[in-house]
GULO-243009 format. One record per residue (C-alpha): x, y, z; residue in one letter. Coordinates in steps of 0.1 Angstrom, whole numbers, plus 5000, padded with zeros to 4 digits. Example, Ala and Ser with C-alpha at 12.3 -4.5 7.8 and 13.67 -1.06 7.14 Angstrom:
% residues 2
512349555078A513749895071S
***
This chain:
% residues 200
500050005000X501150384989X500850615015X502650945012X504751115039X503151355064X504451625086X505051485121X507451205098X509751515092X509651615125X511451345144X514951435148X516951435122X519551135125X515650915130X514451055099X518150995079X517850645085X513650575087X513750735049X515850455035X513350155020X510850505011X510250624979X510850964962X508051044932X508051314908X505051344887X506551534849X504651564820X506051254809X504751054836X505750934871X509750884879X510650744909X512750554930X513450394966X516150574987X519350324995X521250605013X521350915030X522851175052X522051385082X522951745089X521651845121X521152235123X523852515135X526252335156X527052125127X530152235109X528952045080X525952205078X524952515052X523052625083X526552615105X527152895132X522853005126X524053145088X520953245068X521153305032X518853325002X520852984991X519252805022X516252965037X514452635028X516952455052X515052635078X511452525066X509552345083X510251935086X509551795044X510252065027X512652064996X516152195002X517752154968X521252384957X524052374933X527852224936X530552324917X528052534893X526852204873X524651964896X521951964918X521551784953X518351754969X517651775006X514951775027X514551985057X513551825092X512751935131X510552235133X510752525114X513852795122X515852495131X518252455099X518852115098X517851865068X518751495050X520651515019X519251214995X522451054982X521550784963X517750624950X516850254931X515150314903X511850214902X509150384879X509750594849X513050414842X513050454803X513150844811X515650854835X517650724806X517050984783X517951214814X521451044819X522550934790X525650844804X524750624828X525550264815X523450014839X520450084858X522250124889X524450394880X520750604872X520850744909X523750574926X524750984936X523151304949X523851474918X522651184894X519651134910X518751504905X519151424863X517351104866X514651234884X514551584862X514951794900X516452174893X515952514910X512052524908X511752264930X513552484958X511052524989X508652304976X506452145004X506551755000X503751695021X501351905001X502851894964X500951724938X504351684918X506751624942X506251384972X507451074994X505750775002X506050515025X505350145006X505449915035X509249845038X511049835067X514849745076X516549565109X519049825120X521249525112X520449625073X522049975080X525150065075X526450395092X529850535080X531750935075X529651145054X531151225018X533251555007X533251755040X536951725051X536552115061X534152005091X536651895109X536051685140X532251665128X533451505095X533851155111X530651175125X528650875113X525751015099X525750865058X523150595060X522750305033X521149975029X523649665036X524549524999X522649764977X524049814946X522250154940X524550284970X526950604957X530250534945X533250704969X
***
């Protein structure tokens, strides 16, 4: 059974949310039809006191106001000027913290998430990153902000799976040496022998 993501899911703190959003699914109704995919891995930033965090030190930018939204809102923003990484915010509103969506198994719309990576050479390198999973999925700038829970393009869903914390795997986050002592904080999720997981 399909039953999409509500509020007080979002609002549990955030390393509970990192890890209950693996085995749940990530849908974007296009024009071209429904893309999705079931998230394999994830990680957790956890407000101002994380040096990791866009949100570090209580920074507030027009880059990510939508950090501080309110728990299932869309946090998505650029790296090195060419790809797109989409987060969602978690805890109550004004609390800057969110879970970055690194890596997704495809599941619906798989023949256009093909024409949207090219590149991509077997059905697990579609998503198996932050940044491919935003071109398989078609995610850009206009999704910025946009409230999961109430979106009719845009939403997760829960679809009955559950994992053992024995099926999780907790290791460093990815690309955040500058953090410092909260760079070997064990906050990257994933599912135990997926092979959608991110490459390092």
């Amino acid at each position: 059974m399909k039953r999409r993501l509500k509020r007080n899911f979002y609002l549990q703190p955030t390393l509970t949310v990192s890890k209950k959003l693996l085995g749940k699914y990530l849908v974007h109704r296009t024009k071209k039809g429904i893309i999705s995919g079931k998230i394999v891995e994830t990680e957790a930033y956890i407000g101002p006191q994380d040096k990791a965090s866009h949100s570090f030190g209580g920074k507030v930018t027009p880059r990510n106001l939508a950090e501080y939204m309110e728990g299932g809102h869309i946090y998505i923003y650029l790296v090195y000027g060419m790809y797109w990484q989409l987060n969602i915010s978690t805890a109550g509103q004004g609390k800057g913290e969110c879970v970055l969506i690194r890596a997704l198994e495809p599941t619906e719309g798989i023949q256009q998430m093909i024409k949207n990576r090219p590149k991509a050479k077997k059905r697990h390198d579609l998503a198996n990153g932050p940044g491919k999973l935003c071109q398989a999925l078609g995610f850009n700038k206009r999704h910025y902000g946009v409230d999961t829970v109430k979106n009719k393009e845009v939403w997760l869903e829960d679809r009955g799976q559950n994992f053992k914390k024995s099926d999780i795997i907790a290791s460093r986050r990815i690309g955040i040496d500058y953090a410092e002592e909260w760079a070997k904080k064990p906050w990257r999720f994933y599912i135990k022998g997926s092979p959608f997981v991110s490459k390092l």
